[in-house]
C-alpha positions in Angstrom: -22.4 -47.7 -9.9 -23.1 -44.8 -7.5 -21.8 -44.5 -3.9 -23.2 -41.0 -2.2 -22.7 -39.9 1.5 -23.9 -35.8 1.8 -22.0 -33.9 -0.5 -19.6 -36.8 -1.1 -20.2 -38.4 -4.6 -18.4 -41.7 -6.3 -19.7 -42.5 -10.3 -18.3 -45.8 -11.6 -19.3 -46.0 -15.6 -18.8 -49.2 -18.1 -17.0 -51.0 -15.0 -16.0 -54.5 -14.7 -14.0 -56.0 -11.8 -13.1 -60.3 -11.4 -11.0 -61.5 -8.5 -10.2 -64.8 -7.8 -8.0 -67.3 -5.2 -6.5 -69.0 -7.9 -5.5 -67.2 -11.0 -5.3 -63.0 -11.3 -8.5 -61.1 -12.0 -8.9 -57.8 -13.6 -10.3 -54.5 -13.4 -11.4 -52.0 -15.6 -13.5 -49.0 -15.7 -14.6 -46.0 -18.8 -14.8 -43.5 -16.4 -14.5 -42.8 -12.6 -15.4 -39.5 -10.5 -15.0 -38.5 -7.4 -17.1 -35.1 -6.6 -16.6 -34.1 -3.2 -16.1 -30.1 -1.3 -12.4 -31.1 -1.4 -11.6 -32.6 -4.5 -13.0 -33.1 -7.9 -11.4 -35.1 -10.2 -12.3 -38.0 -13.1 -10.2 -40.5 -14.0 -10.8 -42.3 -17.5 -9.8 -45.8 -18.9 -8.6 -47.5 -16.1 -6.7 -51.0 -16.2 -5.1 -53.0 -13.5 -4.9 -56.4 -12.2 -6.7 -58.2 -9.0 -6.0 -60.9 -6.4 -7.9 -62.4 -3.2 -6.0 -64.1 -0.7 -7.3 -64.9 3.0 -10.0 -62.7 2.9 -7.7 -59.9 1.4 -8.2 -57.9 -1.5 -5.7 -56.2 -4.1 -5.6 -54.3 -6.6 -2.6 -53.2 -8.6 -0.6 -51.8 -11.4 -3.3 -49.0 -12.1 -2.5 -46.1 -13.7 -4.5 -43.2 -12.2 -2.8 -40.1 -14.7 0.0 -39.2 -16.0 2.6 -39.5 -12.8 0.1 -41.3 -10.1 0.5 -44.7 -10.6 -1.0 -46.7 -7.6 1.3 -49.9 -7.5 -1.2 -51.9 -4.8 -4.1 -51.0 -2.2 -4.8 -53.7 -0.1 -8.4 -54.2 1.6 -8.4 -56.5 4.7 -11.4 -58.1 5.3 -10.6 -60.5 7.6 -12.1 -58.9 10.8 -15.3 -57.6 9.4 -17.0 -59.6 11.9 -15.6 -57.8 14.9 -16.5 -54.5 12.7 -13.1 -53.5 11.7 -11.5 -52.8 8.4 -8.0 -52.2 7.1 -6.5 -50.8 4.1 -2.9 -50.8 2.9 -1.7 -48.9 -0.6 1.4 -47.7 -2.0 1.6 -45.3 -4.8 4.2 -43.7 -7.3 3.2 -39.9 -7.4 5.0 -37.4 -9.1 8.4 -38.5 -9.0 8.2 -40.1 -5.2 6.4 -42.6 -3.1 3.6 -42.3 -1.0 2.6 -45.5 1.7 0.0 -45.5 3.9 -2.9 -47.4 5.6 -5.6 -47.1 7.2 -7.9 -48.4 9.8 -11.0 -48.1 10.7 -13.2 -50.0 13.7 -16.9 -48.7 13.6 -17.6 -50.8 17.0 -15.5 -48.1 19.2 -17.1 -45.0 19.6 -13.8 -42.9 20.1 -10.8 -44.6 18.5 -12.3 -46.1 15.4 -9.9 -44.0 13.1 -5.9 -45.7 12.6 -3.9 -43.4 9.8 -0.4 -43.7 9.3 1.4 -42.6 6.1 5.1 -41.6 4.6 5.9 -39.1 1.6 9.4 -39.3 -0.1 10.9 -37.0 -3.1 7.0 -35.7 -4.3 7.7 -32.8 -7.2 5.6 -30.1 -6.8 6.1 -28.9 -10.1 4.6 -32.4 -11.8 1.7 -31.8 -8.7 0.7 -28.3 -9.6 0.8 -29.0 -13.4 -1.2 -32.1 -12.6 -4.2 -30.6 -10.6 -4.0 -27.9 -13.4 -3.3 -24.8 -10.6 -2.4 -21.6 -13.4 0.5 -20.4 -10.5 2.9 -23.2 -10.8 4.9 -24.5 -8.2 8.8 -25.5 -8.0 10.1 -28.0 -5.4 10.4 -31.0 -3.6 8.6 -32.8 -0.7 11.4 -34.0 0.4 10.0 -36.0 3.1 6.9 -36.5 5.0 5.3 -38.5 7.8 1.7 -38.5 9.3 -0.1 -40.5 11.8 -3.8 -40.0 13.5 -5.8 -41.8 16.1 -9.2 -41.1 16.9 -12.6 -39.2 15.8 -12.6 -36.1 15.0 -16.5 -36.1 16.7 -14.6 -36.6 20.3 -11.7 -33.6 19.7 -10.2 -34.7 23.7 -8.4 -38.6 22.2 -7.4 -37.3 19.4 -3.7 -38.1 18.6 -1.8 -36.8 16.2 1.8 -36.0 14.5 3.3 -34.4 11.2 6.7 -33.9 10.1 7.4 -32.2 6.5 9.9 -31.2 5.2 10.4 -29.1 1.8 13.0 -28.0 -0.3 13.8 -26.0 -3.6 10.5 -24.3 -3.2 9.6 -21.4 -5.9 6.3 -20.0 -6.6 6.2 -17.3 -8.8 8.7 -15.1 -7.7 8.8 -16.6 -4.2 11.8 -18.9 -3.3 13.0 -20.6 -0.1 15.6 -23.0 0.5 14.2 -25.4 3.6 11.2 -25.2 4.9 10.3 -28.2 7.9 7.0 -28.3 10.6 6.8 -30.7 12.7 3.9 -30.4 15.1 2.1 -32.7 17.3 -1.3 -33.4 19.2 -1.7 -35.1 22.1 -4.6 -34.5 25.2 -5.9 -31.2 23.6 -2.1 -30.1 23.2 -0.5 -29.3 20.0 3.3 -29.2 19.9 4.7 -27.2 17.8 7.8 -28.7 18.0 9.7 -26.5 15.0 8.8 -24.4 11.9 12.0 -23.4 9.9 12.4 -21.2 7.1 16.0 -21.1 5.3 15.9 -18.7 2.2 19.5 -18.7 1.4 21.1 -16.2 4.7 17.6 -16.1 5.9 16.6 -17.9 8.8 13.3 -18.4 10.6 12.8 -20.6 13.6 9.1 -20.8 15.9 7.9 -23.3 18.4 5.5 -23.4 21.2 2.7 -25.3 22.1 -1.1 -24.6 22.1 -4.1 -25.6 24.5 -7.3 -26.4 22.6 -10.7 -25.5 24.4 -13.1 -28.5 25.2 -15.7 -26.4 23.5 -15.4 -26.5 20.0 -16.5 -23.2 19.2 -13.3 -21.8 20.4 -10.9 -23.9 18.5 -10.1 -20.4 16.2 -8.9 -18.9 19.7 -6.5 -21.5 21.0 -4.0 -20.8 24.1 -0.9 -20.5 22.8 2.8 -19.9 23.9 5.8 -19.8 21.6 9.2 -18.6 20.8 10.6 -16.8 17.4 14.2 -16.1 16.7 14.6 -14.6 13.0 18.2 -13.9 11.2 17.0 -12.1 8.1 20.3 -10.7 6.2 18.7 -10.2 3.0 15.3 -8.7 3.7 14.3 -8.1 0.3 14.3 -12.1 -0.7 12.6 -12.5 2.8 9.9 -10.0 2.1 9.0 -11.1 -1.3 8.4 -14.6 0.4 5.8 -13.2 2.2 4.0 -11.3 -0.7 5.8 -7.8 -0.5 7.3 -6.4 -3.9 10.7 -6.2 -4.7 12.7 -3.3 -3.8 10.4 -2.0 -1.3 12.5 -3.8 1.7 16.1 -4.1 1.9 18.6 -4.6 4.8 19.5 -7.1 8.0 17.3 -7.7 10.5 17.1 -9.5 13.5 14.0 -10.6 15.3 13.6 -12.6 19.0 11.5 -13.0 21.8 8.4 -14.8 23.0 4.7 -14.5 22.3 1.6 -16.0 24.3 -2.0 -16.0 23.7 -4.8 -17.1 26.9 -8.5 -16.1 27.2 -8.3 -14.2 23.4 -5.4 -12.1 24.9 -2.1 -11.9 23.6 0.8 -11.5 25.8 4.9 -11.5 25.3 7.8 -9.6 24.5 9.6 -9.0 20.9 13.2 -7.4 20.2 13.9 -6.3 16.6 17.4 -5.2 15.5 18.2 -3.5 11.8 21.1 -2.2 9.8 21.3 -1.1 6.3 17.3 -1.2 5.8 15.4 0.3 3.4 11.7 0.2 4.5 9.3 1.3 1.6 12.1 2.2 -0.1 13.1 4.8 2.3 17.0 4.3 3.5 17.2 3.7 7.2 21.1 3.1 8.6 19.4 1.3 11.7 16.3 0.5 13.7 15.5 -1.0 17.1 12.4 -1.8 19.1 11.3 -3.3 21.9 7.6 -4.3 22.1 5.7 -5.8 25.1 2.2 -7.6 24.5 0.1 -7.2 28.0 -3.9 -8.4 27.4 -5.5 -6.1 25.3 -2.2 -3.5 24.9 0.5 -3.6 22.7 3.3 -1.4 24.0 5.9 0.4 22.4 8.5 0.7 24.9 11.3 2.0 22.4 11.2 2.6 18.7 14.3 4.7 17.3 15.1 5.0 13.6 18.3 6.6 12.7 19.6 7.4 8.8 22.9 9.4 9.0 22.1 12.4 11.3 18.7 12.1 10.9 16.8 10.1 13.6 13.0 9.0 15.2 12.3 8.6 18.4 8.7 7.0 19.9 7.1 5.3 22.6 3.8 4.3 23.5 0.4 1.7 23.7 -1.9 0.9 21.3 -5.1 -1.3 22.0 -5.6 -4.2 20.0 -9.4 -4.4 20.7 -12.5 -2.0 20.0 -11.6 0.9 18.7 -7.8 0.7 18.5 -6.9 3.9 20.4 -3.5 4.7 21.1 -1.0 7.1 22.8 2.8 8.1 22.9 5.2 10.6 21.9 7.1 11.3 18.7 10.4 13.1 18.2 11.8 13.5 14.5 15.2 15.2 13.3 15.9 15.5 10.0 19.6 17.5 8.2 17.3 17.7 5.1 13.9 17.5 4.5 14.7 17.0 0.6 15.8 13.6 1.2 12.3 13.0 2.0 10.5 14.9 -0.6 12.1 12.8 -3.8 9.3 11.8 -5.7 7.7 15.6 -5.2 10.9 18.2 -5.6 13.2 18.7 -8.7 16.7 18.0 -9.1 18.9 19.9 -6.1 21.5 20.6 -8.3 25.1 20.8 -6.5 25.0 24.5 -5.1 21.6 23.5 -3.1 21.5 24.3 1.0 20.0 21.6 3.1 16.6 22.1 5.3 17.0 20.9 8.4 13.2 19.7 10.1 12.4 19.0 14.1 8.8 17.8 14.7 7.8 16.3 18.0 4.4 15.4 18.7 2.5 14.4 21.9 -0.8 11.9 21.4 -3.2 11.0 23.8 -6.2 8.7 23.0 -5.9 9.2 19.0 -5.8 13.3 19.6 -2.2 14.5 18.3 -0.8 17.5 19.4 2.3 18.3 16.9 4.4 21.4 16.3 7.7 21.8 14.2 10.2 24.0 12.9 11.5 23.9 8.8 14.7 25.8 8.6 14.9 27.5 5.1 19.2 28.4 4.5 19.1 32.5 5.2 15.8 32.8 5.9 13.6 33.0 9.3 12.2 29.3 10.6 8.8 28.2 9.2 7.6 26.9 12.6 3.8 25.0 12.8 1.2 23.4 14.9 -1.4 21.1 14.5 -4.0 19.7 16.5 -6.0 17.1 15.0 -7.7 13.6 15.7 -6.5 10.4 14.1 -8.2 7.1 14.7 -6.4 3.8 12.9 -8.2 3.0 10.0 -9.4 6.7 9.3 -9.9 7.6 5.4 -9.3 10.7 3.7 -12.7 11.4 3.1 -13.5 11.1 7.1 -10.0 13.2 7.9 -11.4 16.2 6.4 -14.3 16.6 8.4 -12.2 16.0 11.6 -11.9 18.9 13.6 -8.3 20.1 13.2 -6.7 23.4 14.4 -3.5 24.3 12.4 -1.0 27.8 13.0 2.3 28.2 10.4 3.9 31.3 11.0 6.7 32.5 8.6 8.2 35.9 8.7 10.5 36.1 5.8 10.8 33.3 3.4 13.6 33.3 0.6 12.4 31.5 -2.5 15.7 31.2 -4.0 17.0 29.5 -1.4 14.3 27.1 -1.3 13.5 26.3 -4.8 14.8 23.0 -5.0 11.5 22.1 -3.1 9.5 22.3 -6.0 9.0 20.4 -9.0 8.8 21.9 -11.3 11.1 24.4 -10.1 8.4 27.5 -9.9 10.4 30.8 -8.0 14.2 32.1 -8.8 13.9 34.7 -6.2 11.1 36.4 -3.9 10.4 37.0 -0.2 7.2 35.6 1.0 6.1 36.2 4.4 2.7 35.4 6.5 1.0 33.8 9.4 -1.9 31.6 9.2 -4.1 30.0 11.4 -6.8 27.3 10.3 -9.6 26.1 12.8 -12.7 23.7 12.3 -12.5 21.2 9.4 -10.7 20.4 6.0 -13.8 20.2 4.1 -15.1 23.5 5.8 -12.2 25.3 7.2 -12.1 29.1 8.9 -9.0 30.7 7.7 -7.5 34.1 9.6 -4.1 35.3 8.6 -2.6 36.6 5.6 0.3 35.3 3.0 2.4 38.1 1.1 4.6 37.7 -2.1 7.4 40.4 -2.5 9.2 40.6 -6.0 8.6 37.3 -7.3 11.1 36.0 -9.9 10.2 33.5 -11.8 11.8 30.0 -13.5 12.2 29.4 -16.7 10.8 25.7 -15.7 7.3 27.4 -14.9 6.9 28.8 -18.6 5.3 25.3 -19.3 2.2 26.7 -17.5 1.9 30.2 -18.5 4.7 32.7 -19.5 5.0 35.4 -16.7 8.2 36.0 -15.4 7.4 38.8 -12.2 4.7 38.2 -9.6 3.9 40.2 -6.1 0.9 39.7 -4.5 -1.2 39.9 -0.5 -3.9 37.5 0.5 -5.8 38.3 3.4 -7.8 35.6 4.9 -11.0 36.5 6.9 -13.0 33.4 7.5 -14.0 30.9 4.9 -13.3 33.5 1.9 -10.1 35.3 1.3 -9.6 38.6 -0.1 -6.4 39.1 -3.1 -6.1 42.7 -2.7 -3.4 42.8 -5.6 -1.8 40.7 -8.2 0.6 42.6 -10.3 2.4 40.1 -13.0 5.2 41.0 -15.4 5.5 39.0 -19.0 9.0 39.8 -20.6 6.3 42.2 -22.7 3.7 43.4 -20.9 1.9 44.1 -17.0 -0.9 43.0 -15.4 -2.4 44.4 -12.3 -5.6 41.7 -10.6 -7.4 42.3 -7.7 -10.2 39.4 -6.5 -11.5 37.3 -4.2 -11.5 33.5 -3.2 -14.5 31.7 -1.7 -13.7 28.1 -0.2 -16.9 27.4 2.3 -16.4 24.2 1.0 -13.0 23.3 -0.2 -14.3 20.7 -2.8 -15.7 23.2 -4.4 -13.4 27.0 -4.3 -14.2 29.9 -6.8 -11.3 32.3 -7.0 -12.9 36.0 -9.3 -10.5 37.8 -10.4 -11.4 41.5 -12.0 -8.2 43.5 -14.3 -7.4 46.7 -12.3 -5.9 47.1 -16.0 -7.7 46.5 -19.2 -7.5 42.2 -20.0 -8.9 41.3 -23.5 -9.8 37.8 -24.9 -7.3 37.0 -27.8 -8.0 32.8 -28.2 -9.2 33.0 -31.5 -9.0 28.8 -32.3 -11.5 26.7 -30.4 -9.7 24.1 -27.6 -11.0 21.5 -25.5 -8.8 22.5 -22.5 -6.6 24.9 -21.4 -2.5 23.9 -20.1 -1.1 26.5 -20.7 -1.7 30.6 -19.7 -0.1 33.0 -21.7 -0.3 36.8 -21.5 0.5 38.9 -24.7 0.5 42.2 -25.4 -2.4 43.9 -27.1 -1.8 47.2 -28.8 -5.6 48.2 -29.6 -8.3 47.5 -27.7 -9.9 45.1 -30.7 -10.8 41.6 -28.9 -13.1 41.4 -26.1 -13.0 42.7 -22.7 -12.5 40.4 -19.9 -14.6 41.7 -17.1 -14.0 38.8 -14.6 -11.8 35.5 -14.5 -13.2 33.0 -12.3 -11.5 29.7 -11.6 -13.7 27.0 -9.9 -12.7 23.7 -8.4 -11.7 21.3 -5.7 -8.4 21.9 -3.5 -7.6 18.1 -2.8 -9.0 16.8 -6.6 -9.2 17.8 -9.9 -10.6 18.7 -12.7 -10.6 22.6 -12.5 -12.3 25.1 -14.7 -11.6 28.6 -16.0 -14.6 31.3 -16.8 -14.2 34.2 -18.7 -16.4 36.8 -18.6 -17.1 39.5 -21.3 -17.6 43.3 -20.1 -20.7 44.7 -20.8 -19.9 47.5 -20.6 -17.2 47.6 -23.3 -18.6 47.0 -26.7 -16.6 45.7 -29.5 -16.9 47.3 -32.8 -20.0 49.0 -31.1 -21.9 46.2 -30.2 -22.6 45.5 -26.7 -23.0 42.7 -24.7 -25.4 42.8 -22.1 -25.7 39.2 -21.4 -22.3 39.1 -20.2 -21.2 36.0 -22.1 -19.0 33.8 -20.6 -16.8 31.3 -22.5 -15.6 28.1 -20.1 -12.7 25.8 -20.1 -11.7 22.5 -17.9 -8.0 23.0 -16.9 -5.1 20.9 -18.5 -2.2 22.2 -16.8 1.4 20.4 -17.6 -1.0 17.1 -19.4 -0.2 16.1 -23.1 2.5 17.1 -25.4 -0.6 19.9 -27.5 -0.1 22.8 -26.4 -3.7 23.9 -25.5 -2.8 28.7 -25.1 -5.7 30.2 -23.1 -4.5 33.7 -24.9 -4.8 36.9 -22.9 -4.1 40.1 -23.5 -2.9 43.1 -21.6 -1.4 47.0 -22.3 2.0 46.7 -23.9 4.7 48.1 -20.9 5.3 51.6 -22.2 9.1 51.7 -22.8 10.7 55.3 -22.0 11.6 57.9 -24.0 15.6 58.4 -24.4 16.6 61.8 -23.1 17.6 64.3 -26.5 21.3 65.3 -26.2 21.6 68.9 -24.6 22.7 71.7 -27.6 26.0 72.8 -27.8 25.9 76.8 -27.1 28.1 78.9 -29.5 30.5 80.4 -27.9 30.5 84.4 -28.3 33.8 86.0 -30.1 
């Protein structure tokens, strides 16, 4: 047998059903299936038992699968002449009941639906393994009532109510005590008379009430007005409920106020107090914000942040429409900025000086206007500005052809005071100094300024890229290339003096040419796929090639980088020449894989001075 209505579908195979007034019938069926957008399911090898009594059919003791078990379903025919039909059934599922009947009176154009049902002690565990979902759930449906009047064809007498409740509830690492909703609809009006969340401390309370549109188009945009008070004390658990991974959030927090929604706007006020937080897992000691919802404008009317001495200050809108623009202040105080900098400094060590940080920053319509000073321990301030557009939802890839204009201006900076900043650790001691200013884009900046490197001591920590221990150097800017008027390096063995030039038109594609003011010769004699390390030997006679340029190629924001090395013509080896200028080319590896992968080069030994011979005794005259 086959019962279709649109996309709904009902097979009956190898069925057989008797029913009688005077002794029990029977019913049996090889195969059932229902096929419908909401449910697809077969049921095989059905048995139960039938009865008809004053115009009312039952059927009972069927056993749908394992854990449904449909007790009775009762059909009442009796008032199929005045077009109405009821139905009555009760059901074991999963470990609880289930009652219900309905109604249904095709002569009334409006109320010709009747539902009422009841849900006690359902395991959700026994449902999900049932239905075959592969993310189980844990839990109980502890209790359950719903009722409905009406066609869903005439929205305005519609009535409506539903209570649930639900305990124990896990789902994969999701767990909350309580959770109950009980809503109803009457007139176009939905009450939502609670929904509570318990998760052990945690406590989540909202109700309100919402005004349905007599069009249905706008049902996705109802009025709506409510009120939410939230005691979170372990936001972590809390957090997790809602899909967030563990560790990121920690803390108390405590959320009230009132929200309202009319003609698509959103209006209220919200009230959030925190201690102890940690908010992607950064430490916070407390927060508090107050935030007004007016139409179209979410405002900021205080947002502070404090964690120890440190603190954050803001206020101001943001449109929640079009194109999102917004506008406030900023203020930021920091004791150290290394607290901030974990996952990209080294180990501070006991003996290391904080770095106290103020940045305050002025936006109007998505343009920021930002300046700051880093204070480096017994050095001058590094103080910045920056001038830059950010819309909300802008990508890297868009940022860096944003107009930006950028100034960092830093007299005399102490390296050794300041190299816990780096990981690895890269400078024992130096003085750099400089002032730049950058204008136009990321992608295609115009750099003026110049940076300058004063006796440069080196880690031990950087020998893992290459093995100098000395470096001074001056970069002078002009534009979109950059001249390096001098490079003098010290190994432990040897000195190298560089001069060159960097070209960044485009940043995802710089070439920095360097040229030996001193004699640089070629001494990788085994072939390598990459280079990770750069290591500078001494080279007594002049019997490997000449390096007549270095030239390292590649993007400032990506990798991979490459390194060139050209031969000098003009020096031939064993009296050969090279007039093609061959060039031998390497991707950079720098700090990757446990091989050590030596781009060897070499430079004059350091010429070591003579000792002084010990002045002759004169004779002394008799």
């Amino acid at each position: 047998m086959r019962v279709q209505d649109g996309p709904t579908l009902i097979l009956l195979r190898n069925g057989t059903f008797f029913t009688s007034e005077i002794e029990a019938g029977r019913f049996s069926a090889g195969e059932v299936m229902i096929a419908s957008p909401w449910l697809r399911q077969t049921f095989s090898q059905l048995r139960g038992a039938t009865r008809w009594d004053a115009n009312r059919l039952t059927l009972a003791g069927l056993t749908l699968a394992r854990g449904l078990d449909l007790e009775s379903v009762s059909i009442d025919l009796s008032r199929l002449g005045s077009q109405q039909v009821g139905l009555e059934f009760d059901a074991d599922v999963f470990g609880g009941k289930i009652r219900g009947n309905i109604g249904h009176e095709w002569q009334s154009p409006r109320y010709n639906w009747k539902i009422a049902g009841a849900a006690t002690d359902i395991s959700l565990a026994q449902t999900s393994e049932a239905i075959g979902l592969t993310d189980r759930f844990g839990g109980l449906i502890r209790a359950s009532n719903f009722t409905f009047r009406g066609n869903l064809a005439h929205p305005a007498d519609v009535t409506a109510s539903l209570w649930t409740e639900v305990t124990g509830l896990t789902w994969r690492n999701r767990t909350a005590e309580a959770i109950m909703l009980g809503a109803s609809l009457y007139n176009q009006q939905i009450q939502l008379q609670q929904l509570y969340i318990k998760q052990k401390t945690n406590q989540l309370t909202l109700s309100g009430h919402a005004s349905f549109p007599s069009k249905s188009s706008d049902w996705l945009s109802p009025d709506f007005r409510g009120d939410i008070a939230a005691t979170i004390n372990n936001l972590d658990d809390f957090t997790i409920l809602f899909g967030a991974k563990s560790g990121e959030f920690a803390g108390k927090l405590f959320v009230e106020g009132a929200l309202k929604t009319q003609a698509r706007q959103l209006g209220g006020n919200l009230s959030v107090e925190g201690t102890s937080l940690t908010l992607f897992k950064t430490a916070i000691d407390s927060l508090s914000a107050n935030l007004k919802l007016q139409g179209r404008e979410l405002a900021i009317e205080q947002l502070e942040l404090k964690r120890k001495n440190d603190s954050l200050t803001a206020e101001g809108k943001i449109e929640m429409s079009g194109a999102h623009s917004y506008s406030g202040t900023l203020d930021a105080r920091a004791d150290n900025l290394l607290d901030y900098l974990s996952g990209f400094r080294g180990s501070t060590g006991k003996s290391a000086k904080p770095i106290p940080v103020d940045v305050q920053a002025t936006i109007e319509s998505n343009k920021w206007d930002a300046r700051g000073v880093i204070r480096v321990p017994d050095s001058s301030p590094i103080s910045f500005t920056a001038d830059f557009p950010l819309r909300i939802g802008t990508d890297w890839g868009a940022f860096q052809l944003s107009p930006v204009n950028v100034t960092v201006d830093f007299s005399s900076i102490f390296l050794g005071k300041m190299r816990q900043l780096f990981h690895p650790e890269v400078f024992q001691d130096g003085i750099l100094s400089g002032s730049i200013s950058l204008s136009e884009t990321l992608q295609h900046p115009r750099i003026v300024g110049d940076v300058q490197l004063v006796n440069g001591k080196l880690s031990a920590s950087s020998g893992a890229w290459f093995n100098l221990t000395e470096a001074s150097s001056r970069i002078v800017f002009e534009g979109d290339r950059a001249s390096l008027e001098f490079f003098n390096a010290a190994t432990k063995e040897a000195d190298v003096l560089v001069r060159g030039e960097i070209d960044f038109k485009d940043t995802s594609d710089i070439t920095i040419r360097v040229t030996g003011a001193t004699p640089i010769f070629d001494l990788t004699s085994r072939l390598i796929d990459c280079v990770n390390r750069i290591e500078i030997a001494p080279a007594a006679l002049p019997l490997a090639p000449a390096v007549g340029e270095l030239e390292f190629r590649g993007s400032l924001f990506q990798s991979p980088w490459t390194i060139s090395l050209k031969e000098d013509s003009s020096t031939p080896l064993f009296g050969v020449s090279n007039p093609a200028g061959l060039a031998r080319n390497f991707p950079l590896c720098l700090g990757t894989g446990p091989e050590e992968k030596t781009l060897l080069l070499g430079a004059v030994p350091r010429t070591e001075a003579a000792p002084e011979a010990p002045a002759k005794r004169q004779k002394k005259r008799r």
